[in-house]
N, C-alpha and C positions, 0 to 999 in steps of 0.2 A: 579609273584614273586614281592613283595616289594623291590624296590631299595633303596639302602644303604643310608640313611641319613648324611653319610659323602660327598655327592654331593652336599647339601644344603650350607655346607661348602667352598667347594671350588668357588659355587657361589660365598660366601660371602668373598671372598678376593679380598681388593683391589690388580688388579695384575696389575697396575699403581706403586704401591713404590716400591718407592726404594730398592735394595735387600736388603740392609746392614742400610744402615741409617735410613730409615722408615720404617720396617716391624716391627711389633712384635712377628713375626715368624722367630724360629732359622731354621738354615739350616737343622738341625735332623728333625726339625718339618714338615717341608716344605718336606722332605721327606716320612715322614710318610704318606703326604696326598699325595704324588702323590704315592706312593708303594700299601698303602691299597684303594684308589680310581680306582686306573688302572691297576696295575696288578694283586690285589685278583681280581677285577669284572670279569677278564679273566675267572678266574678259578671257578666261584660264580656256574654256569650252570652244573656243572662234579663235585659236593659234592654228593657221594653215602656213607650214614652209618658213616657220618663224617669226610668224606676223599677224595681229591682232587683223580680224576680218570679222568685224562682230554687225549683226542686225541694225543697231544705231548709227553703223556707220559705212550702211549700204552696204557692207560684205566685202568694201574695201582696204586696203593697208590703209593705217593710218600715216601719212609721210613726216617725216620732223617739223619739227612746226606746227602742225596741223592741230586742232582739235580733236579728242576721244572723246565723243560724243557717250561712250558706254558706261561712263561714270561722272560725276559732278567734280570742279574744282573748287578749292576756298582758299582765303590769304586770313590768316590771322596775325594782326599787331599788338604785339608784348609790351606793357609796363608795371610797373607798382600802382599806380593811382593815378598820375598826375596827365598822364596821354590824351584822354576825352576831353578831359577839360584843356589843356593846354590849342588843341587844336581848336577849339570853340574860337579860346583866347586869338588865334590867329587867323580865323576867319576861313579854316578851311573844312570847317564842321558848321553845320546847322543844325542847331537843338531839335529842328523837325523831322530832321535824318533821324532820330538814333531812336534806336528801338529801346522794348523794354529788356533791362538787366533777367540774364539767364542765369542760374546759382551753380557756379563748379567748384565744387566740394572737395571732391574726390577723383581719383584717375576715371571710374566707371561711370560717372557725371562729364569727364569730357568725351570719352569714348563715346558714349550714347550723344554729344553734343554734335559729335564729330560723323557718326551716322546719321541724324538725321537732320543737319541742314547743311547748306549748303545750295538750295533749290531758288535762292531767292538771289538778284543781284549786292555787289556791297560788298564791303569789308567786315571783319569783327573785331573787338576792339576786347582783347583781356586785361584785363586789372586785377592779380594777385592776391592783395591785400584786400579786397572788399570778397574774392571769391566771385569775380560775374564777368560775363562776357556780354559786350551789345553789339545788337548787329547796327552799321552805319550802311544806310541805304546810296551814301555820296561822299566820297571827299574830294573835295576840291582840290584843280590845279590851282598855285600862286602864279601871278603870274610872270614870265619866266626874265631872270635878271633885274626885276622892276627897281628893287632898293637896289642893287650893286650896281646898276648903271647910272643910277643919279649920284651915289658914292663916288663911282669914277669918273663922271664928268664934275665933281666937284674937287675933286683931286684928293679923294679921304680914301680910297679903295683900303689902304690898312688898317682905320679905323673898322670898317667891312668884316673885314678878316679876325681883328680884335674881338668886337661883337659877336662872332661866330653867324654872320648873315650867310646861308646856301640857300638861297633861291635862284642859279644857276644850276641846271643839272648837265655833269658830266656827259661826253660822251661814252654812250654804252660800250664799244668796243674797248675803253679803257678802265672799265671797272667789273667786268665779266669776260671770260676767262673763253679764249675762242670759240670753243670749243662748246661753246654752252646750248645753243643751237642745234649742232649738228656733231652727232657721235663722233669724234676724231678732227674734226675742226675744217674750216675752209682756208685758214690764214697761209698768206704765200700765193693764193690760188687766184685771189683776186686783190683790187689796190685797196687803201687806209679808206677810198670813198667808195668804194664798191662796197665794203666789208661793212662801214658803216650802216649804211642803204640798206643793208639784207637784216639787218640784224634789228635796224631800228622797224623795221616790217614784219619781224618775226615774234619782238615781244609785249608782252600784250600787257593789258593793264594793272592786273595783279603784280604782276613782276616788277613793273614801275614802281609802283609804290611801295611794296616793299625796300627798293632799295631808295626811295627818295621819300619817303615818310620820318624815317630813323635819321638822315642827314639834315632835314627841316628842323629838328626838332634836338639837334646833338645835345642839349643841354641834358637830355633825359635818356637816360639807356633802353631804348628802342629796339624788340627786334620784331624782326619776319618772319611769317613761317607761311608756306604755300605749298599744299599739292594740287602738283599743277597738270590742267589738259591734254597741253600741247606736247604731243608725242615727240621722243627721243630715240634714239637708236632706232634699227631696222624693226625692232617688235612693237614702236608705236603705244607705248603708253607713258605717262609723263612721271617728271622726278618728284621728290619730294624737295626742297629749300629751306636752309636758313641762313637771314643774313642781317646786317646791322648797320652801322652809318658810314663803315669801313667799303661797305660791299658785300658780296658774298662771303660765307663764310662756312656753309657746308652743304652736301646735295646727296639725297641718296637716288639711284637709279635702277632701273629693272635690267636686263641686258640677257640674250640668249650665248650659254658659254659657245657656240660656235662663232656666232659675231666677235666677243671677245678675244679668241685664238686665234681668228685671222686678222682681229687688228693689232694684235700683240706677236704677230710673228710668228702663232705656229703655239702648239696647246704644252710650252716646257712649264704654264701654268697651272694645275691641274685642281681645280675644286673636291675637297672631300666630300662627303656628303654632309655633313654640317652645315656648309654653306650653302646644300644647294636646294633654292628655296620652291620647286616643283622637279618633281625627277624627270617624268612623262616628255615634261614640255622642255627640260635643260637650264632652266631659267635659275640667273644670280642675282641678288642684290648688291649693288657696289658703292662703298659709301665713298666723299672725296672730302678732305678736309682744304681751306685755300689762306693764304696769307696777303699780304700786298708788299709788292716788291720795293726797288727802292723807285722804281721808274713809277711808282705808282701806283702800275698794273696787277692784277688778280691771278696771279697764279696757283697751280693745285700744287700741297706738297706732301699729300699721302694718298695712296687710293688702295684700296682692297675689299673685301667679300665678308660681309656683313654673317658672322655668327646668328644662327637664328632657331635652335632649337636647344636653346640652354633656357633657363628661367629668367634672363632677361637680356636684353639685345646687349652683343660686345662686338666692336670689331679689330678686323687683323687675320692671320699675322700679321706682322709686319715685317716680318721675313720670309720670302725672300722678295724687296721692295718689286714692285710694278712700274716700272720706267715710264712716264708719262711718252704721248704718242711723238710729242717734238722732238725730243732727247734721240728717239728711234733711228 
């Protein structure tokens, strides 16, 4: 079997600089190579008919949704300094949670952070400026509407607003992009409460907080970053995420080019070998960038095939655009 070309890659990083100050690699990015270098290779050996059938997970497809047991997920939350303690401040952190500060230096300090945990439950909590990551063994839900309802039964709901109080969380279907779930989306196929239903059953707690951690806390630029379990497309292994107070805000994905071409109408799309991140198996990486409409709503308004065998991750083209599947 030909080995993934995305290891030429990780060769090629300086993992000498600095994480923050001298990488040109964001933390999504930085994820990306350590998600699709080490935990797809796990599962590279157990592709049967396009679909992860690996030992950990009885030799079964993994379905959307579902957990891949054949590698570990993690969520990490992003700030300067001020996150840990902010969240103490608000009662959704217990000082007995939080572990001890881990030193990340340098890119090959998160890399190696990024190999080897992840086995414990919890979040992780980076902070920048000191250089360290702690693990939080909990964080707490607020609980839900509690200040905004006493706000709106006092008749101050704008005060609310003013203050910047979200301890309401949206609903999912309006701030994740149909499609998030289920490769090519279910929306149209079932109603506003079906769609709900499935989706709020589908995502799981990493995911949550990610996008309700950074809204809790808008005063502070919050992000998310998770690779995540729960299998996507028909090959069953999960995306990478990053996202902020906004919502999502970008996803990278594995996908087999045949899946691709028949959900794109037919292969007028053709991957070079550049992008294609295992030959043997066909397999692409697709990155999606999303914005928030005026309705609101999360939609994607780039997608295409992640460069992976240059000296550091780029993507595109971006021509000739990939019609998202609604437009179709």
């Amino acid at each position: 079997m030909k080995g993934s070309n995305l290891a030429e890659l990780v060769e090629g990083i300086n993992k000498e600089s600095k994480l923050v100050k001298d990488s040109n690699l964001s933390l999504f990015e930085l994820l990306m190579v350590h998600h699709f270098q080490y935990n797809l290779s796990k599962c590279l050996d157990y592709i049967e008919d396009d679909k992860i059938r690996s030992p950990a997970n009885k030799y079964k497809p993994v379905k959307e949704g579902e957990e891949n047991k054949e590698y570990l997920g993690k969520i990490i939350l992003s700030n300067g300094h001020k996150l840990l303690k902010t969240l103490e401040k608000q009662g959704l952190v217990d000082k007995r949670d939080i572990g001890q500060p881990i030193q990340i230096k340098t890119i090959g300090d998160f890399l190696n952070f990024l190999e080897s945990s992840g086995k414990e439950d919890g979040a992780y909590i980076y902070e920048s400026k000191s250089d360290s990551i702690y693990r939080v063994s909990k964080i707490k839900e607020l609980a839900e509407g509690r200040f905004s309802n006493l706000l709106d039964r006092a008749g101050l709901s704008k005060l609310g607003q003013f203050l910047g109080i979200h301890d309401k969380s949206p609903n999912l279907v309006d701030i994740l992009p149909s499609d998030f779930v289920h490769y090519g989306g279910i929306e149209g196929k079932y109603s506003h409460e079906e769609l709900e239903s499935m989706v709020r059953g589908k995502v799981g707690t990493r995911t949550r907080l990610s996008l309700d951690v950074p809204r809790r806390v808008s005063s502070l630029e919050v992000h998310g970053y998770i690779e995540k379990q729960s299998g996507y497309t028909e090959l069953g292994f999960g995306k990478v995420i990053h996202t902020d107070k906004y919502g999502l805000v970008e996803e990278g994905f594995a996908i087999t080019q045949n899946e691709f071409a028949k959900a794109h109408k037919g292969s007028e799309y053709l991957f070079g070998s550049e992008y294609v991140f295992n030959e043997d198996k066909g397999i692409v990486i697709i990155h999606r960038t999303y914005r928030r409409a005026k309705d609101g709503k999360i939609v994607s308004v780039l997608e295409g095939p992640v460069l992976i065998n240059g000296q550091e991750i780029s993507y595109g083209p971006k021509k000739p655009y990939i019609p998202q599947l609604s437009t179709l």
